[in-house]
C-alpha positions as CSV (number, residue, x, y, z in Angstrom):
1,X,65.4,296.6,257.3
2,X,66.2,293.8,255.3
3,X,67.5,293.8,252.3
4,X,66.3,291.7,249.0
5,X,67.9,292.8,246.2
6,X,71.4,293.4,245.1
7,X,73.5,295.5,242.3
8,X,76.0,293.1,240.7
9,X,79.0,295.6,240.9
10,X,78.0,296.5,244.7
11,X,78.1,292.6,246.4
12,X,81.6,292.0,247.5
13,X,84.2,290.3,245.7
14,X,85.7,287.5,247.1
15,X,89.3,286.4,245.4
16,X,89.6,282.8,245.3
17,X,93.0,282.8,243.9
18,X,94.9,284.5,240.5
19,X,92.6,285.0,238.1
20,X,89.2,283.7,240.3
21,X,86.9,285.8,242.2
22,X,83.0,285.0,243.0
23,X,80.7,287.4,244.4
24,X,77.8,285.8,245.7
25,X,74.0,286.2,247.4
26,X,72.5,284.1,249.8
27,X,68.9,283.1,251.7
28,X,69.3,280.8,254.6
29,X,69.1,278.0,252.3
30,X,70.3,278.5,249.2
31,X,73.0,280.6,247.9
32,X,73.9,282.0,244.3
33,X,77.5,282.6,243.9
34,X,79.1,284.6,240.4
35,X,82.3,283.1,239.5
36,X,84.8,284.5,237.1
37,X,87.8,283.0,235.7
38,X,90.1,285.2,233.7
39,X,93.3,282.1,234.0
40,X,92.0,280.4,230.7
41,X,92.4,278.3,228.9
42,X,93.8,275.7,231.4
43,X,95.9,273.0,230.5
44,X,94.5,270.5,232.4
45,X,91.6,270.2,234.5
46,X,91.1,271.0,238.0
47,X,91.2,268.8,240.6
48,X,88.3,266.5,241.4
49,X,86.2,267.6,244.7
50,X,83.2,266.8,245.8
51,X,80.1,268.2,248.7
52,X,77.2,267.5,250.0
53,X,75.8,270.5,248.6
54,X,73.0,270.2,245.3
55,X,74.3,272.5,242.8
56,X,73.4,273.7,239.5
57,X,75.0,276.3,236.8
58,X,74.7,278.2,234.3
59,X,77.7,279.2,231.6
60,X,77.4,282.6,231.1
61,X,80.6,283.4,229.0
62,X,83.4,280.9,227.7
63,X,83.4,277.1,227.4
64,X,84.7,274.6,229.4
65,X,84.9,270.7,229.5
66,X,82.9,269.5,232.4
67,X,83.7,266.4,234.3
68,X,81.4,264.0,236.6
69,X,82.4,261.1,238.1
70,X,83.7,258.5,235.4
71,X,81.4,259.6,232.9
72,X,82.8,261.0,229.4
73,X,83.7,265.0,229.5
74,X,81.3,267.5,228.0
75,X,81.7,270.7,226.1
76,X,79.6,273.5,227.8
77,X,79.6,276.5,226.4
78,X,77.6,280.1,227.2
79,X,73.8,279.3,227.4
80,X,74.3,275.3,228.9
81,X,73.5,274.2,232.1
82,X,74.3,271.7,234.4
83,X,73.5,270.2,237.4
84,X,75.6,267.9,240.0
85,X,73.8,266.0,243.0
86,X,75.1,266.1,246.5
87,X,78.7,264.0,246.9
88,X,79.4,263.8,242.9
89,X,82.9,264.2,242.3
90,X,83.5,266.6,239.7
91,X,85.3,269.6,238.0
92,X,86.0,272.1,235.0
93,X,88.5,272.9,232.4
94,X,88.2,276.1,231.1
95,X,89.0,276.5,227.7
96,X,88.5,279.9,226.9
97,X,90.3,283.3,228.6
98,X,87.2,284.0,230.3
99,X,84.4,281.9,232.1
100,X,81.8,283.2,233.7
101,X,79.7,281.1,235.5
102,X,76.7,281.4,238.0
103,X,76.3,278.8,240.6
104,X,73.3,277.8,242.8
105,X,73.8,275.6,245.8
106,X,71.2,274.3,248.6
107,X,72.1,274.5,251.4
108,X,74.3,277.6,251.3
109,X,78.1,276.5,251.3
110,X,79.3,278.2,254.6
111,X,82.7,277.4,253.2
112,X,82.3,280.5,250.9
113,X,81.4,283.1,253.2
């Protein structure tokens, strides 16, 4: 049987390094992934990257300065949103202890599973 929905504190918890860890849910096209950060604030910003995914999030908890390409940084906080199209470089700084964050990304980034 297949199944469609899933407890937050039941999906597997992946850690992505000190301080990281995303759990995530996924269709064969798009995935959701939770991400946590409890390493804030941060300093400086993390590394540029880029992917060919479309991605868009949502700032649960915390605040962070979001860079995209050249343009100015922006201060998102709990409640914003933003979105980055496929091959955009970009990246966070987090500026609070914690940051929570959900994700969505089409396709599905076979790189997290």
């Amino acid at each position: 049987m297949e199944k469609y929905a899933f407890k937050y504190d039941e999906l597997p918890v992946y850690k992505v390094a000190e301080g990281v860890e995303r759990r995530l849910v996924k269709t064969d096209n798009l995935m959701m992934v939770n991400i946590e950060f409890r390493d804030g604030p941060t300093s400086e910003p993390d590394p540029f990257h880029s992917h060919p995914h479309e991605q868009v999030c949502y700032v649960v908890e915390g605040e962070v300065y979001l860079f995209v390409g050249d343009n100015e940084k922006a201060h998102i906080k709990a409640g914003d949103k933003f979105a980055i199209p496929s091959g955009i470089p970009h990246t966070i700084q987090r500026l609070t202890p914690v940051v929570r964050l959900i994700d969505c990304f089409t396709p599905i980034r076979e790189d997290f599973l």
